[in-house]
N, C-alpha and C positions, 0 to 999 in steps of 0.2 A: 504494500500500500504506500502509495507517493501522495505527493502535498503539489500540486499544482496553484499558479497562481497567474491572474491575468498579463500582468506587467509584472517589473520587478518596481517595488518601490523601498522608502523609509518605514523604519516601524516606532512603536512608543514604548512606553510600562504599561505592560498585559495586564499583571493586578489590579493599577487605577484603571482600569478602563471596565473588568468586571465587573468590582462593585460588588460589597455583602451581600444585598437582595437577589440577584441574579446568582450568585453564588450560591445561594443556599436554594433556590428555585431548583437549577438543574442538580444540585446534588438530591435534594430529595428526590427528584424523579430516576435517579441511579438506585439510589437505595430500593425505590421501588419495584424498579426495574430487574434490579439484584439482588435480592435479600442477602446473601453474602455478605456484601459489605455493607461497614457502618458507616457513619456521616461524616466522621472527622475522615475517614479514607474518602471518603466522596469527595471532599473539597480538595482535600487536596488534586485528587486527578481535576476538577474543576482548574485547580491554580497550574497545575504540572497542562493540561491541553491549553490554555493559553498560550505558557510558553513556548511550546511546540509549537501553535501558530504562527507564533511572532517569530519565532527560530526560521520558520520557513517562506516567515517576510523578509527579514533581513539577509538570508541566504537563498532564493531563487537558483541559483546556481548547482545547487547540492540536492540529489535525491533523500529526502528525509523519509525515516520510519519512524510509526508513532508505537509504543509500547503495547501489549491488549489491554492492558488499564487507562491507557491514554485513548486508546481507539472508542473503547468503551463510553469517552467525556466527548470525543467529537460528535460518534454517532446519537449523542443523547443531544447535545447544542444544535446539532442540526436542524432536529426534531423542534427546536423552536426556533424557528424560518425569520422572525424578526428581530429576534436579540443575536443572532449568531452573523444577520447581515449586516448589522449595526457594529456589532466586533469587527468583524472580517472590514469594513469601512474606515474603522478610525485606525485598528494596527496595520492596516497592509494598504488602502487605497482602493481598493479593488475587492469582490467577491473568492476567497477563498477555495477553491472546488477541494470535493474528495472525490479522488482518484483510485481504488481497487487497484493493485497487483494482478493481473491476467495470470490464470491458472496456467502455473507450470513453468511463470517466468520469473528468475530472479534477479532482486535488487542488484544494482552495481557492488560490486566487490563480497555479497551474501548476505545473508541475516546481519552477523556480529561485525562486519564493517560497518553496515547502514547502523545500528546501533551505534555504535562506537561513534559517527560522522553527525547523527542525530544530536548524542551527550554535548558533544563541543560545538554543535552550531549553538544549543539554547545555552551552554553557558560561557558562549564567547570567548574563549580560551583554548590553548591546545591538550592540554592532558585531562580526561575525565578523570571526576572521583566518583563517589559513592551512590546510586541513583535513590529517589523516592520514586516511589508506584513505574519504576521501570525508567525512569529520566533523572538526567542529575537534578536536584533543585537550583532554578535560575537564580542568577545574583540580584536579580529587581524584585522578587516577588517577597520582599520583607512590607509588610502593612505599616508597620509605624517608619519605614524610608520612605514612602511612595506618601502617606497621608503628609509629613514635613515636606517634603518637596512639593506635593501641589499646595500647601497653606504659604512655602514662600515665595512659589511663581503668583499666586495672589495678591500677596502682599507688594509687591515687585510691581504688577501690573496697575495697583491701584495708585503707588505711587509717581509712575510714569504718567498715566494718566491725569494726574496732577501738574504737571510741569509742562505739557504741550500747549503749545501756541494757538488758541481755538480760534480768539476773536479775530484775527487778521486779514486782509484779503489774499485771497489765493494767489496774486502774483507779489506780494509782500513777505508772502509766509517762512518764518526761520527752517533751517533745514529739521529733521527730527531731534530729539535732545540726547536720547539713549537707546539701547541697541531694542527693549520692548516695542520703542516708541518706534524706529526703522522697519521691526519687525509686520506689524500692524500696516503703514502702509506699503511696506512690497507686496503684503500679501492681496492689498485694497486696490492697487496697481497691476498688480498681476489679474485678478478678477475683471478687472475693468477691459483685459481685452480680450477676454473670453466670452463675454457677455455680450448678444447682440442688438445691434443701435433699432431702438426703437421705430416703427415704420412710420412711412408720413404721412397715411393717414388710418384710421381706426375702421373698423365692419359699416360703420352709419356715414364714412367722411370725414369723420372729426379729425382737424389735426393737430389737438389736443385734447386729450384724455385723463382721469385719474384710473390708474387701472391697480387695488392692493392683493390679487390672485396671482400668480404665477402661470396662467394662464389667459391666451388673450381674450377682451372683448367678454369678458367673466365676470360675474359679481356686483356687486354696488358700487358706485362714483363718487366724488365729492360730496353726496352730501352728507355724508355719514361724520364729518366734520359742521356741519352746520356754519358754515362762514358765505360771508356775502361782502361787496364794493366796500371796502375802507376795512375788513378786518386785519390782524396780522398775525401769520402763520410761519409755523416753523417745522422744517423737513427736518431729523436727524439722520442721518447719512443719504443724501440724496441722492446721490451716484450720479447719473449722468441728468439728471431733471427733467425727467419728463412728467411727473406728477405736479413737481414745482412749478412747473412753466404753467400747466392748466391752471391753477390754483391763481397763478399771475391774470390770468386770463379774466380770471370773475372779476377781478378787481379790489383782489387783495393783494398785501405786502407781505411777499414770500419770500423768508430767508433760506438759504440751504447751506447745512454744514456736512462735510465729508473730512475725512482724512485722506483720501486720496485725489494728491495733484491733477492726475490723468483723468479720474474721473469726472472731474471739476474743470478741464482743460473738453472734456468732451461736452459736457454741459454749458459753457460760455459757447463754445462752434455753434450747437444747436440752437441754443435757446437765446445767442444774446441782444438779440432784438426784442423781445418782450419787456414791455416796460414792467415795473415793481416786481419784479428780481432780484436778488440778492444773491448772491454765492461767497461761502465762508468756507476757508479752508482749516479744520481741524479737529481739536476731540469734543462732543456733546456736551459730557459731563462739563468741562472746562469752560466751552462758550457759555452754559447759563448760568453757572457760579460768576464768569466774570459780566456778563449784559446788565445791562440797567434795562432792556427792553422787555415788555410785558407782550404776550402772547394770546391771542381768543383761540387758537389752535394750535395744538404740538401733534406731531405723526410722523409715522416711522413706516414704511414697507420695507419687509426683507431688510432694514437698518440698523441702527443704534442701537434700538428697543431690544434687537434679538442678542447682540454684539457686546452688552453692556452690562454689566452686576446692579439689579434692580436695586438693590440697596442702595448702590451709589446714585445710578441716575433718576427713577421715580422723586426723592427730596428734590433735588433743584428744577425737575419741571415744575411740580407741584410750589414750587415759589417761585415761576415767571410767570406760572398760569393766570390769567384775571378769573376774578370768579364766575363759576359756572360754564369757566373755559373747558371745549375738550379735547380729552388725550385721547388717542387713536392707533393701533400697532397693528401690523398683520405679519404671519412667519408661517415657518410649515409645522404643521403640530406636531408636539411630543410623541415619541416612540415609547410606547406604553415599559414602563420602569425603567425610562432611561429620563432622569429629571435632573434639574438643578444645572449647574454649570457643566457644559459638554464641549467637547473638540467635533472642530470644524477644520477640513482638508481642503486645501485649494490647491490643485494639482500642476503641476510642471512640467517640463518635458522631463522624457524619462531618462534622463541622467543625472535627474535633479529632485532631490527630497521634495515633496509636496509644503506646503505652506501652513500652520497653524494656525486660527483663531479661536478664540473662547464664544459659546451664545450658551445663553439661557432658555431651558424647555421647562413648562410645567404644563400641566392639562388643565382645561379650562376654569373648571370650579377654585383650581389654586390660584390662578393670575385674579379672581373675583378677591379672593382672601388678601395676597398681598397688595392689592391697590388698596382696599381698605383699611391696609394695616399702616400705609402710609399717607391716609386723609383723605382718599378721591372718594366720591360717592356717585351715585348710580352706575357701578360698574357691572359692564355683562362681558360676555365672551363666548365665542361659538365658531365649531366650525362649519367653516364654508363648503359643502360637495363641490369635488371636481367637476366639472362637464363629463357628458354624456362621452365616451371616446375608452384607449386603452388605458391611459392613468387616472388612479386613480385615488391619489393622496389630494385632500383637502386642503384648505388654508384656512387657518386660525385665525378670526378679529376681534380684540380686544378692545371696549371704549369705557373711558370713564368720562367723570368732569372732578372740575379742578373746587 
């Protein structure tokens, strides 16, 4: 049995990506599965078939064999189609396939090679030692490493985001300040040209539109914002403005902030002929801690909102909001026990690690809790059916008022 993988990409820490809940999901269902074994063996072949995964991201190269306790954690992870795609997504970039062994044929150099090539791809070194459930244990899969590293990439990030240049114009704007803050927009640059340039004109003519579905000519418009002639709105992360521009359109004062130059370089090409425009180039959270400007509208598609630790950004909308102003978000919804702050992939050529960003997922009844928990009231949230067609993942809209 080989480990096949689409491309060859970057991998991460298998553990963080798990996660207790999902760890203890599929080992119960082993245990089930198996009466043999008990729980604390379940998890661990839980923790030992990650690594194996991620072994077999990071080496593409190497026929990997998974032990039959490890085989035992794939074929169980596979069995839930949505958390194993969701893995296979954030460690490798790509779908993971399992590949069977063809009766009769063997692995490069035998059994006890492939072993032996398996031990040291997962623990990145050349001399195996002592294996668990049939693999060496990885050098990442300690819980209290993985939990301090991601609490001080957090911390890290919140303080970058602190220090960036939000309020400035995009052709004024300081270069990035630290290597987080670099990170964030290659990644928003690099997105920006994979992304295609919105059409000129809409299914009815229009040639502008608010459109917050991921899908064209889908869903509700502007007015889900409730603004009219003289209001003033604010996009967080605009990207390339084509929402912005509609919004200019009605005849309101629409600001837009991105962290990405290109993005913002493509939004001025299209859009800069419409009058009450604004284009700002930098972080959210920063532009409204520093504005004096008060807002009837804040909103986010696919933006800020998803991009940004609601603790930090909810408090400073909610104090630029005028009252009874509303907030407005759309993203693609959470993957059922995959909540809270998640890694997002923005992919490269393939000679090149794919791109990190952090977004925040919760399901809908929780975005109702945390807006309330930071002051908004009539908050809803729901999602949106795709269109009639083959996909068909929905989009999440969030609204409150301020």
């Amino acid at each position: 049995m080989t480990i096949a993988l689409d491309r060859p990409v970057g991998t991460t820490d298998p553990a963080e990506l798990v996660g207790s809940e999902m760890t203890e999901r599929l080992s119960a269902r082993i245990v089930t599965d198996h009466p043999e074994i008990d729980h604390a063996t379940a998890r661990r072949i839980i923790a030992q078939t990650a690594a194996f995964l991620a072994a077999g991201a990071q080496r593409p190269d190497l026929e990997l064999s998974p032990s039959k306790l490890v085989d035992i954690g794939w074929h169980t992870w596979i069995l839930h189609t949505v958390d194993y795609a969701v893995f296979c997504e954030q460690v490798a970039g790509r779908f993971i396939h399992h590949v069977p062994t063809a009766d009769g044929k063997q692995v490069d150099g035998g059994p006890e090679a492939a072993r032996e090539r398996t031990l040291t791809a997962i623990a990145g070194r050349d001399s195996p030692s002592r294996p668990i459930c049939g693999l060496r244990p990885p050098r990442w899969v300690s819980a209290a490493s993985a939990t301090r590293a991601a609490r001080t990439a957090r911390t890290a990030a919140r303080r970058s985001s602190r220090i960036t240049s939000a309020a400035r114009s995009m052709h004024r704007a300081a270069g990035p300040a630290n290597g987080a803050a670099v990170t964030d927009t290659k990644a928003w640059d690099t997105y920006s040209t994979q992304k295609p340039e919105r059409r000129p004109a809409n299914a009815v003519g229009a040639t502008t539109w608010f459109n917050w579905t991921q899908y064209p000519d889908h869903g509700p418009g502007a007015e889900v914002l409730g603004i009219g002639p003289g209001a003033a709105v604010l996009d967080l992360g605009c990207g390339k403005g084509g929402n912005l521009a509609h919004c200019a359109t009605l005849g309101a004062r629409a600001v837009g902030v991105d962290v990405s130059l290109a993005q913002l370089k493509a939004a001025e090409a299209r859009w800069g002929d419409v009058d009450g425009m604004a284009l700002r180039r930098g972080d959210a959270v920063q532009l409204l801690t520093d504005t004096a400007e008060d807002f009837d509208a804040v909103y986010s598609v696919f933006g800020a909102a998803w991009f940004t630790d609601p603790d930090e950004l909810l408090p400073v909308i909610r104090k630029r909001l005028r009252p009874g102003g509303v907030l407005a978000f759309s993203q693609r919804p959470a993957i059922e026990g995959c909540y809270g702050c998640q890694a997002s992939y923005i992919n490269r050529p393939e000679d090149e690690d794919p791109l990190v960003v952090k977004r925040w997922d919760y399901e809908p009844e929780r975005w109702v809790g945390i807006l309330a928990e930071h002051g908004f009231t009539a908050a809803s949230a729901r999602v949106l059916p795709a269109p009639s067609g083959p996909r068909k993942v929905g989009t999440l809209l969030v609204r409150a008022r301020g």
